[in-house]
C-alpha positions, 0 to 999 in steps of 0.5 A, a space after each residue: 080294354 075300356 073302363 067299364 066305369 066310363 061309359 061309352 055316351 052321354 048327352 050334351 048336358 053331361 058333356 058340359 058339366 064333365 068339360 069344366 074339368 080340366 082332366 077332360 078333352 072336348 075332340 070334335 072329328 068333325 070336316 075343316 068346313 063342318 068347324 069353321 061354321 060352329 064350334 065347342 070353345 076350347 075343343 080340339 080339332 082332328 078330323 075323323 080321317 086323321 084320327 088314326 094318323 093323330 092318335 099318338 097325340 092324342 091325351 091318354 091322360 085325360 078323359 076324351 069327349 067325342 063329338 060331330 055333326 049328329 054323334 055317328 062319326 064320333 060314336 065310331 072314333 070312340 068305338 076306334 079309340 077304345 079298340 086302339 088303347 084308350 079307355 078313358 073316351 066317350 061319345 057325345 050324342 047327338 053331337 054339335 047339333 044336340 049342343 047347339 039346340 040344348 046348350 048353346 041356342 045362338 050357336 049356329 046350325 046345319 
């Protein structure tokens, strides 16, 4: 059952501040190709098909902050991750894309 303390999304902003702690996990699920174009420093990477073959290596320990291109993929990774046991993950809206507009400007986009 997910923590009814964590909430299922949360904007970049909230996403970066929640980052600096070492307790929390950027997991972007975005495609090899997606990544090799941007990326969130220090984030894992597990593509949203091999989330479910990965999901054993996955830290239930710390607190997972999903993310993708827009935040629709990894809004359904979060949705599968707490369905399968993890109640400590939340989505990050709007995505890399989000963060690149409001975060990072130089961070590329597409």
């Amino acid at each position: 059952m997910p923590n009814a303390a964590v909430p299922l999304e949360i904007s970049v902003q909230e996403a970066q501040r929640l980052a600096a702690d070492p307790r929390v996990a950027l997991v972007d699920v975005r495609e090899p190709d997606e990544r090799a174009r941007c990326s969130i420093a220090g984030s894992l990477h597990i593509p949203m098909r091999q989330i479910p073959e990965q999901i054993a290596s996955l830290p239930k320990d710390r607190h997972l902050l999903i993310y993708c291109h827009h935040g629709g993929r990894s809004l359904r990774v979060t949705q599968f991750l707490r369905a399968n046991g993890f109640s400590n993950v939340t989505n990050v809206a709007g995505g890399i894309d989000a963060w690149a507009e409001q975060i990072e400007p130089g961070m590329a986009r597409y």
